[in-house]
N, C-alpha and C positions, 0 to 999 in steps of 0.2 A: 749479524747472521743468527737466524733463531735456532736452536740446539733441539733437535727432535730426535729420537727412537732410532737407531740406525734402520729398523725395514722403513720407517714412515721417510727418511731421509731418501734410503734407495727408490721406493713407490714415487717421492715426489720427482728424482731426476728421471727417473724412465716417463713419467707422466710428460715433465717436460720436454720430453725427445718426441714422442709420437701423440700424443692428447689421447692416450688409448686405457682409462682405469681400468679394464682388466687385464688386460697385459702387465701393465706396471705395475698390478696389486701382482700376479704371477712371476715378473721379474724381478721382484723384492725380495721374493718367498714364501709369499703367502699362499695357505691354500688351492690346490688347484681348483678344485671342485666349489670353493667360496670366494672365488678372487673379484666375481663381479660386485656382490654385496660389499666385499670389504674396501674396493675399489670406490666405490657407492661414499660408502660408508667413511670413507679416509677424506676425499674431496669435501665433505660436510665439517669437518676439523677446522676451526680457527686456523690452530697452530700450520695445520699444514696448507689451507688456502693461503695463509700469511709466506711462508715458505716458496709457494708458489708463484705469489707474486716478486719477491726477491728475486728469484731465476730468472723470472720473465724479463722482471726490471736491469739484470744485470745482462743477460742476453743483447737488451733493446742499445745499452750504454754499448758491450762489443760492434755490436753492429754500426752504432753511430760514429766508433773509434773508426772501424774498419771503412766504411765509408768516406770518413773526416780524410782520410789516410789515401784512400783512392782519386779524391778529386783533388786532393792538393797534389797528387804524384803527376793526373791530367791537366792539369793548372801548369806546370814543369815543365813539363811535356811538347804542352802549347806554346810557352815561351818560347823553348829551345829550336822549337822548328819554325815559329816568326823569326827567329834569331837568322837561323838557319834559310828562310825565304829570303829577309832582306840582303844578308850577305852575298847570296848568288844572283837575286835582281839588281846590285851594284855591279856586278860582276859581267852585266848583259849589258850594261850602259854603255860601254865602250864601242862594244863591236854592235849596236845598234844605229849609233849615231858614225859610224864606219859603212857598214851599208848604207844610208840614208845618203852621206857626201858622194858614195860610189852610182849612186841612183839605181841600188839593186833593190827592186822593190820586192822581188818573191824571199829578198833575204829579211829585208826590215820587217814583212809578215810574220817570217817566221821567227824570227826575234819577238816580236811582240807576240805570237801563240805561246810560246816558251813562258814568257813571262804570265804570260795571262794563268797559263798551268802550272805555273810556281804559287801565283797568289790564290790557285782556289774559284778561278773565275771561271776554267774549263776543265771538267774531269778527264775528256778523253783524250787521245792524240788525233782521234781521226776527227774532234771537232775541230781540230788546228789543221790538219790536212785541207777541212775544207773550206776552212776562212782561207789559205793560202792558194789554194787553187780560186776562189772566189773574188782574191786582190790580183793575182795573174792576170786572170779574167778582164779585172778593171783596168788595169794597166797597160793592157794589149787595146782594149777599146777607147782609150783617152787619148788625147792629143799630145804630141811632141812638145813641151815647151822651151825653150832655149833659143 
């Protein structure tokens, strides 16, 4: 970290907060009535462009932490509610294949919309409503087999 002037220190983190040189030359301490020149004038510094980039540079690294940070947490996330899908579509296998031996077919529909909207295949219930009214439907118009 390069050691500068404490106002040219203060100029640069207010710079780096709003991109505004005269503001930041004024919230340093500088001049009110000179703050644009000197703001002008501070930005043209080595020492403080180099400074400047530093903040950016370190900024960019928070940011990619914090980032790094958020997508592994949704990464987690994800697992835990695949976890948490397959465990309750184990859980429908039972009384799916229980409807199906009972020839309750408005039930096996609705066993399979359940499932469909555990994996992510239907967002809503009333698109399960109308698949189940839809296999109703089919099953009233088919043939008896037995």
């Amino acid at each position: 970290m390069l050691l500068l002037h404490p106002k040219y220190e203060a100029f640069c983190r207010h710079y780096a907060e709003d991109g505004n040189a005269t503001e930041a030359a004024r919230e340093a301490g500088f001049s009110y009535e000179h703050a644009a020149q000197q703001g002008y004038r501070l930005l043209k510094r080595p020492d403080v462009q180099a400074r400047l980039f530093e903040m950016a540079a370190a900024k960019d690294e928070a940011r990619a932490g914090a980032l790094a940070e958020r997508l592994a947490l949704r990464d987690k996330l994800a697992a835990m509610q695949a976890t948490e899908a397959e465990t309750l579509l184990a859980k429908l296998d039972p009384v799916y294949e229980r409807r199906l031996a009972a020839h309750d077919h408005e039930g096996v529909m609705k066993v399979i919309a359940l499932q469909a909207r555990i994996a992510g295949l239907l967002d809503e219930p009333t698109t399960a409503k109308r698949a189940t009214k839809a296999a109703r439907r089919q099953a009233d118009d088919s043939p008896e087999i037995g």
